[in-house]
N, C-alpha and C positions, 0 to 999 in steps of 0.2 A: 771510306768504304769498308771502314772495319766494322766485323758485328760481335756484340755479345750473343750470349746464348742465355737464357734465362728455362730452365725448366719446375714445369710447375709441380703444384703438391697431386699425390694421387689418390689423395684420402685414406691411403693405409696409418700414415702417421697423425692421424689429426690431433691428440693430446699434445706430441711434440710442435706441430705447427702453430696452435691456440699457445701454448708456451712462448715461443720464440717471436709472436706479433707481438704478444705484449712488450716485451724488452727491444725489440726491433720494428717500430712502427712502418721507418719508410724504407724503401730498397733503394738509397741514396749511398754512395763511399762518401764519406769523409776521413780525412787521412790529415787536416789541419787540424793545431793545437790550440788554437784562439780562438776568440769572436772578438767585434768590437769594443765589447763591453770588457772583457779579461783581459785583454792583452796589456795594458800599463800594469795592474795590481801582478797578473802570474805570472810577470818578465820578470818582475823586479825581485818577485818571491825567487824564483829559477836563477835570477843574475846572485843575490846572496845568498846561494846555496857552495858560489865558489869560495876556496880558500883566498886567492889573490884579493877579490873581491873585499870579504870581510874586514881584510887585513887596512885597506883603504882607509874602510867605513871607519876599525875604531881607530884610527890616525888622524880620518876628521874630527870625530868625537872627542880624541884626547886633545887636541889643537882649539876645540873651544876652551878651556880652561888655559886662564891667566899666568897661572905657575906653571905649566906646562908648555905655553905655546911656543913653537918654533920658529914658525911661518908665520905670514899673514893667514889669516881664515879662509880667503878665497883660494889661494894658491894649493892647499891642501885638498879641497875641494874639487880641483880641476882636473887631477888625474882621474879621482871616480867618476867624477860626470862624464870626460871623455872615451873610459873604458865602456861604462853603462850605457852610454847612448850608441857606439860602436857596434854594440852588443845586442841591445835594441835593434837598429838599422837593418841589420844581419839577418835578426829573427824574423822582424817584418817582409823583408825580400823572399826569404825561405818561405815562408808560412803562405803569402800569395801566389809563389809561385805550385805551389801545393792544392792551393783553389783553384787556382784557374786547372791544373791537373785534374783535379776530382770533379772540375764544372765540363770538361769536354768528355771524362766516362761518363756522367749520367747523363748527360748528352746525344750519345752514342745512340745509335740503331739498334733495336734488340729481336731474337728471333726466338718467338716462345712455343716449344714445343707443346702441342697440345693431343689430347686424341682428335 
């Protein structure tokens, strides 16, 4: 039973309005950081952007080399994947629950003042 209120344009501003349709096609919120298609490539980009994170990576990295290795290969591996996918898991929960937010506003009832 909640309404927006949407008011329209009154043609005083129409340079500004012809401006802001272009860059603002639909009057939809989106407030999610994904699509289907981003979400693996700009998590991963966003997950090593952390310090802890990096530090992992080059620990795998130096643990492939023979003169180096400490571990087995997988073992070294196991910490980042479990952070990563954690981290992943996390973002996924966030970011739908953010849809489904932004799918019940545009959803909403709206009451458009008009003359």
């Amino acid at each position: 039973n909640k309404w927006r209120i949407v008011w329209p344009n009154n043609g005083r501003q129409w340079k500004d309005w012809i401006q802001a349709s272009t860059f603002y096609s639909g009057n939809r919120i989106r407030t999610t950081r994904y699509t289907w298609f981003t979400f693996f490539p700009q998590n991963l980009f966003e997950q090593f952007h952390r310090l802890g994170n990096l530090y992992f990576f080059f620990l795998v990295v130096l643990n492939w080399f023979p003169q180096v290795e400490v571990f087995h290969r997988e073992i070294t591996v196991l910490p980042l994947v479990v952070v990563l996918l954690a981290s992943m898991i996390k973002d996924a929960i966030e970011d739908h629950r953010k849809y489904q937010y932004d799918k019940t506003i545009n959803f909403t009832k709206t009451r458009v003042y008009d003359k």
